[in-house]
N, CA, C and O atoms as a DFTB+ gen file, in Angstrom:
376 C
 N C O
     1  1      68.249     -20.539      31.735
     2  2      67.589     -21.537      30.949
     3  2      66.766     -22.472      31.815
     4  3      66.716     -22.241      33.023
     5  1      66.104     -23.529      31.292
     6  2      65.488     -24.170      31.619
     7  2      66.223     -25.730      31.782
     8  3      66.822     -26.385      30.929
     9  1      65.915     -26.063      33.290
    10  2      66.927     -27.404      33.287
    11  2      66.074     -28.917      32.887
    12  3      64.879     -29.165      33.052
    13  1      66.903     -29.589      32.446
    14  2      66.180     -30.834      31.609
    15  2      64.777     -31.416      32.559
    16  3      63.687     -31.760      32.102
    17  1      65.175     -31.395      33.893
    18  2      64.212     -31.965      34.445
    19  2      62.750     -31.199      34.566
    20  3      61.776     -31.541      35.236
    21  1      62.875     -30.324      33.905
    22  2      61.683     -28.828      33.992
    23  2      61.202     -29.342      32.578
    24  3      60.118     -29.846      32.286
    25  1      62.203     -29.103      31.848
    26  2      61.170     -29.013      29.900
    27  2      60.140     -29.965      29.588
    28  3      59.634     -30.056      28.470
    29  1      59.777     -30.799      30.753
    30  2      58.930     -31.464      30.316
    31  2      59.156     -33.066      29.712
    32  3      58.454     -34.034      30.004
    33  1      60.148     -33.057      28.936
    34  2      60.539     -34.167      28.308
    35  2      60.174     -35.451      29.048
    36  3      59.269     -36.110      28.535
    37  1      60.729     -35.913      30.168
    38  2      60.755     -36.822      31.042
    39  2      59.094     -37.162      31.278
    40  3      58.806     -38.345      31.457
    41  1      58.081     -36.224      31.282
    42  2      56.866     -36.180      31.627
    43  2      56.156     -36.703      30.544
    44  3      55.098     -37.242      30.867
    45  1      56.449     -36.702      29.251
    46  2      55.907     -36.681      27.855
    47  2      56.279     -38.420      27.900
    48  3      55.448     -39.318      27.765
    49  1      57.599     -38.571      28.102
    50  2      58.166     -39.983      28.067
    51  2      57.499     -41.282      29.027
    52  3      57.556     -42.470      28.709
    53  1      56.812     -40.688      30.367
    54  2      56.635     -41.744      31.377
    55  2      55.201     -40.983      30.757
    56  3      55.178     -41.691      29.750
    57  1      53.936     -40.050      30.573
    58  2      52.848     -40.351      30.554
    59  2      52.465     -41.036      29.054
    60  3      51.339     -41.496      28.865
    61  1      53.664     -41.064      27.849
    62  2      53.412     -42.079      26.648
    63  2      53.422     -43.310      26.886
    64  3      52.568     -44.039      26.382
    65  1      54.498     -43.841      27.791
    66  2      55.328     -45.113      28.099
    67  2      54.126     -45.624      28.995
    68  3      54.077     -46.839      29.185
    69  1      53.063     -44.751      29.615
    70  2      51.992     -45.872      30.429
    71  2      51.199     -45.651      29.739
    72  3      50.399     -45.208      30.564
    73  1      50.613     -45.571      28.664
    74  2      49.626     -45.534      27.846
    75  2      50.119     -46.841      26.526
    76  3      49.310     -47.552      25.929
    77  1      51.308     -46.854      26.381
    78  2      51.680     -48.444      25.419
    79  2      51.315     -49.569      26.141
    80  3      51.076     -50.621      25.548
    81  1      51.223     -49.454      27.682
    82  2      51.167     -50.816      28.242
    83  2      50.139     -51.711      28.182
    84  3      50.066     -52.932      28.317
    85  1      49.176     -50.633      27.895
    86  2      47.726     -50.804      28.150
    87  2      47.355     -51.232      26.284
    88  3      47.895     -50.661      25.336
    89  1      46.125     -52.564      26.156
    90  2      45.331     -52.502      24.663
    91  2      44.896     -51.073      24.593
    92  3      44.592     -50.062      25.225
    93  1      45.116     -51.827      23.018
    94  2      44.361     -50.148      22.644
    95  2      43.993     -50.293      21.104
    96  3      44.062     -51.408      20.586
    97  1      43.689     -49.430      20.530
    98  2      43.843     -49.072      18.918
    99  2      44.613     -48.329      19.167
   100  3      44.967     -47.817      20.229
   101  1      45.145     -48.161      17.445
   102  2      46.261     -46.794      17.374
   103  2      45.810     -45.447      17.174
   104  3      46.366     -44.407      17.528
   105  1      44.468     -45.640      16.412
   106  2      43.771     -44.107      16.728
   107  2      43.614     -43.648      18.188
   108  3      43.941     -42.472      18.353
   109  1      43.083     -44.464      19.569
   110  2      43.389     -43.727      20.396
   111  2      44.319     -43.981      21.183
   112  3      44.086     -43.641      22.343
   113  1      45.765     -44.684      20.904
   114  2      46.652     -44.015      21.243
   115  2      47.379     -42.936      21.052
   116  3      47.957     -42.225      21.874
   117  1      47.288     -42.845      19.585
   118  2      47.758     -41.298      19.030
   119  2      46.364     -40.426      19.668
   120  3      46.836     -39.545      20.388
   121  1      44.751     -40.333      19.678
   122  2      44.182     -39.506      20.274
   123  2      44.831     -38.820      21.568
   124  3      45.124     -37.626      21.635
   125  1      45.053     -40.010      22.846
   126  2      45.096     -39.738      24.162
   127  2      46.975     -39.121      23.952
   128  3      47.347     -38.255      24.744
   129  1      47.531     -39.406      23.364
   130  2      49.234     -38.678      23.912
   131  2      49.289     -37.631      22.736
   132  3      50.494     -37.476      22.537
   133  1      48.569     -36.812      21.832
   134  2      48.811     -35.817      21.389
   135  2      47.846     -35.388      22.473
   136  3      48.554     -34.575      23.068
   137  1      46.421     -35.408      23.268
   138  2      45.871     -34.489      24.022
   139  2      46.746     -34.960      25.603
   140  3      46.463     -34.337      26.626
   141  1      47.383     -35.652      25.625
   142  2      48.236     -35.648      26.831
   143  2      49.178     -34.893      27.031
   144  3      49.265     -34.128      27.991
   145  1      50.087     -35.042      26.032
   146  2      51.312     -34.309      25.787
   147  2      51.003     -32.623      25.707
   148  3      51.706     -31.774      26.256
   149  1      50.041     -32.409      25.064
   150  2      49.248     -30.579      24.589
   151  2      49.221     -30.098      26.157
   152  3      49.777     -29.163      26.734
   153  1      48.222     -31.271      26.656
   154  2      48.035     -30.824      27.989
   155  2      49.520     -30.174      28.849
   156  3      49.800     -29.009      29.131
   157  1      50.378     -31.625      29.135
   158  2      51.602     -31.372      30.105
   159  2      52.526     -30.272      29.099
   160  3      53.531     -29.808      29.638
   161  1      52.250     -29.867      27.763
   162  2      52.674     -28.836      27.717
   163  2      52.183     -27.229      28.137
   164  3      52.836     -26.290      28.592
   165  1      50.793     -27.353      27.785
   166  2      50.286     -26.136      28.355
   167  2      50.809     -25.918      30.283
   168  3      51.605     -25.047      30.635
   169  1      50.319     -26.647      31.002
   170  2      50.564     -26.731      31.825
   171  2      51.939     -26.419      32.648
   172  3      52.108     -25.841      33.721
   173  1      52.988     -27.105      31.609
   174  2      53.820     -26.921      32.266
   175  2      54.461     -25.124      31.888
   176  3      55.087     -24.299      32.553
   177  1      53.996     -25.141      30.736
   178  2      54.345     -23.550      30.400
   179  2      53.893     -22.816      31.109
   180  3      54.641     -21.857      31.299
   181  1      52.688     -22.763      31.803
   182  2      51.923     -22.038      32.878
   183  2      52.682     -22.448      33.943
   184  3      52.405     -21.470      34.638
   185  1      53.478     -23.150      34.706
   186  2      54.311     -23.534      35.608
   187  2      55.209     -22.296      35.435
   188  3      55.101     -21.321      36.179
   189  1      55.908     -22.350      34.644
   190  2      57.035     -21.608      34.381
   191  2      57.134     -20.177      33.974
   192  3      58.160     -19.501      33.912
   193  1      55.667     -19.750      33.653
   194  2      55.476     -18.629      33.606
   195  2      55.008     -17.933      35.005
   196  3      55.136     -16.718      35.149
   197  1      54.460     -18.760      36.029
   198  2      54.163     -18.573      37.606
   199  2      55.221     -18.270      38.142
   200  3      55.453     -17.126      38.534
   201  1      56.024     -19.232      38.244
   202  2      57.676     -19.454      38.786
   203  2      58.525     -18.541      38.526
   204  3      59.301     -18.241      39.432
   205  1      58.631     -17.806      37.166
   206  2      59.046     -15.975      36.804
   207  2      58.638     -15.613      38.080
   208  3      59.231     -15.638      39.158
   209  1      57.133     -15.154      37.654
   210  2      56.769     -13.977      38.222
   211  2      57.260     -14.198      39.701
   212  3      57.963     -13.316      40.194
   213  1      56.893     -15.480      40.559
   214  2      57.000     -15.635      41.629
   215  2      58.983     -15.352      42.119
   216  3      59.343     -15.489      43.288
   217  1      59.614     -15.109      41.405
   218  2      61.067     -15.227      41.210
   219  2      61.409     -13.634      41.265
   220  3      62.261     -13.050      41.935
   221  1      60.284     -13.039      40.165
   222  2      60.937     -11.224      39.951
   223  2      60.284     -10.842      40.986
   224  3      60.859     -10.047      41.729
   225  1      58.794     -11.328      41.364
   226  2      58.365     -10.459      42.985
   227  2      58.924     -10.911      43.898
   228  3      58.665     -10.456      45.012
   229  1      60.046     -12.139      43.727
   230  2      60.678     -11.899      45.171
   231  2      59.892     -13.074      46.705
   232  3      60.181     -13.334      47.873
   233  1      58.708     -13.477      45.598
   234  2      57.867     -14.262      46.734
   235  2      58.814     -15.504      47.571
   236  3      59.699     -16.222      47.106
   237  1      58.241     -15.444      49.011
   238  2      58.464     -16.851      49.739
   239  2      58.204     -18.086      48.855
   240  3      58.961     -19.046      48.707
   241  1      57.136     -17.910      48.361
   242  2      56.405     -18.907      47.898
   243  2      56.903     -19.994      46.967
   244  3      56.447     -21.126      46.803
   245  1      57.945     -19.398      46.390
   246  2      58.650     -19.901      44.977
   247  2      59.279     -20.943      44.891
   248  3      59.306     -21.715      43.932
   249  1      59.747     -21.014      45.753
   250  2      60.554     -22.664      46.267
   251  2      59.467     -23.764      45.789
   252  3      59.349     -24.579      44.874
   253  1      58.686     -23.298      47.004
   254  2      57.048     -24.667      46.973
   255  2      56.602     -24.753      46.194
   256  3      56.292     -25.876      45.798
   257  1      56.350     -23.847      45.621
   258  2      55.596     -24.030      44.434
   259  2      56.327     -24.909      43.215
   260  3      55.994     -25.887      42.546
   261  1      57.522     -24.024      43.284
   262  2      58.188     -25.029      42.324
   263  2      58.755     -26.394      42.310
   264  3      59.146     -27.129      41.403
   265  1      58.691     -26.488      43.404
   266  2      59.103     -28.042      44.149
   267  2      58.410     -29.230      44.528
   268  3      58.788     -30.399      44.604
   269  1      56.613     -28.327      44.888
   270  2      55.738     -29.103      45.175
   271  2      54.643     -29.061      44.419
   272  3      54.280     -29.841      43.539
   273  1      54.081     -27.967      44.880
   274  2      52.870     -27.347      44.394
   275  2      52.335     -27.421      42.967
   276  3      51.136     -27.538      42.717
   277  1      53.213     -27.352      42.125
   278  2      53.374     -27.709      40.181
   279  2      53.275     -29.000      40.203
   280  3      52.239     -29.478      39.741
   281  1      54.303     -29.898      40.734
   282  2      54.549     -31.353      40.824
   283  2      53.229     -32.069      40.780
   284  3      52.628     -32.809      40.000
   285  1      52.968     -31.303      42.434
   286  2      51.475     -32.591      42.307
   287  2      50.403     -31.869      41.730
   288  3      49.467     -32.050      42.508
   289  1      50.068     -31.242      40.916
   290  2      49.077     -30.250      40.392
   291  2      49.439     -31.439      38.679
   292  3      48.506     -32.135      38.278
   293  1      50.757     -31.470      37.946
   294  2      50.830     -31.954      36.756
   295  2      50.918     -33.404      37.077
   296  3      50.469     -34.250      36.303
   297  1      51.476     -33.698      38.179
   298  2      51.642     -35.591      38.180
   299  2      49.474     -35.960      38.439
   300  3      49.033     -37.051      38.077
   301  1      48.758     -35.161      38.899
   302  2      47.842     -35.504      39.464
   303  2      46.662     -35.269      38.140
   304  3      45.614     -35.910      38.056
   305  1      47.228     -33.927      36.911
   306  2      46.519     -34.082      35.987
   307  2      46.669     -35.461      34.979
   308  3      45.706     -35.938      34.379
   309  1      48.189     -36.060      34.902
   310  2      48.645     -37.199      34.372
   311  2      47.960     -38.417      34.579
   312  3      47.697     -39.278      33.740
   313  1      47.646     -38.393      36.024
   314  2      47.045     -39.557      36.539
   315  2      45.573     -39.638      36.337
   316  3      45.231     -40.819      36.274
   317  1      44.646     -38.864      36.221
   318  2      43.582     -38.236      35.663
   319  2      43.445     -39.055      34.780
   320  3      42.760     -40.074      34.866
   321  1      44.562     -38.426      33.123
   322  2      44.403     -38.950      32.123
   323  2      44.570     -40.025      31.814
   324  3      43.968     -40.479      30.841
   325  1      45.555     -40.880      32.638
   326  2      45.710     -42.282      32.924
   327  2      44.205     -43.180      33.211
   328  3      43.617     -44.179      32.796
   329  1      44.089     -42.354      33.960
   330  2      42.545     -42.932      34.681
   331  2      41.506     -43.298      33.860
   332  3      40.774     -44.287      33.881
   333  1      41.573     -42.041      32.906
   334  2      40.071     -42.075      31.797
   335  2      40.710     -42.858      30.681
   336  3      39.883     -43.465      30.001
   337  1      41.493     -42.950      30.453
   338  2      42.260     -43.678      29.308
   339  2      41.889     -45.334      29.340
   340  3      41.301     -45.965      28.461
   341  1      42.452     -45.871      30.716
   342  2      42.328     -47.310      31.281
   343  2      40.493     -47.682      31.437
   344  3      39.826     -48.683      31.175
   345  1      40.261     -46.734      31.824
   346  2      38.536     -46.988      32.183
   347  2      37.868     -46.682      30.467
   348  3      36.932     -47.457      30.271
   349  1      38.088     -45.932      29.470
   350  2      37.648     -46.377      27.946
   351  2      38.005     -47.853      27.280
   352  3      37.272     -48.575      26.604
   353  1      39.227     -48.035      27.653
   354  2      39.652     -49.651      27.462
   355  2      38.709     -50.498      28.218
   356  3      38.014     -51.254      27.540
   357  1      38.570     -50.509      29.379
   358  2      37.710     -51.351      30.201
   359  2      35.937     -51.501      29.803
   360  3      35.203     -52.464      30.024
   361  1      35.577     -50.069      29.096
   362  2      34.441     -50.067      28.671
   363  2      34.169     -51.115      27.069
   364  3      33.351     -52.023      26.920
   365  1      35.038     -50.646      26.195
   366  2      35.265     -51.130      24.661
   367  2      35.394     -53.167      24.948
   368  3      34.861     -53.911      24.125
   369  1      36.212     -53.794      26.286
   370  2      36.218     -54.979      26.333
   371  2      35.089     -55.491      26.958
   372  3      34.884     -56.696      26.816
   373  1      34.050     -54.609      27.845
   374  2      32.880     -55.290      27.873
   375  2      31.491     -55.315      27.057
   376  3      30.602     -56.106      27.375
């Protein structure tokens, strides 16, 4: 199975939880965390479908990848969306 800290959950929770902090409307808060959340789900499903394969071939690689390589690949798309999120707010108050 898949262990809690993998399903994503935790990821859905801290990239919603920094998007309340910030003004906003509620249309694009519901916009930005249903295309946030879609995202860190696609993503992370593609994680885990890598991490198989890299598991049944047996690769070196599998550790890192799964340890690092995913990590900062989804924390770095998060921050992205963080980014454009805060900078539409910043545009709408001037």
């Amino acid at each position: 199975g898949i262990a809690d800290g993998c399903n994503g959950l935790e990821l859905y929770i801290l990239y919603i939880g920094f998007l309340v902090c910030f003004p906003h409307t509620t249309k694009k808060l519901f916009v930005f965390a249903i295309t946030g959340i879609a995202t860190i789900f696609i993503l992370n499903t593609i994680r885990s479908y890598v991490i198989t394969l890299l598991n049944i071939n047996g690769s070196s690689v599998s550790e890192v990848a799964h340890h690092y390589i995913f990590k900062i690949i989804i924390y770095g798309v998060m921050f992205l969306l963080w980014v454009k999120y805060t900078r539409l707010n910043e545009k709408n108050e001037h």
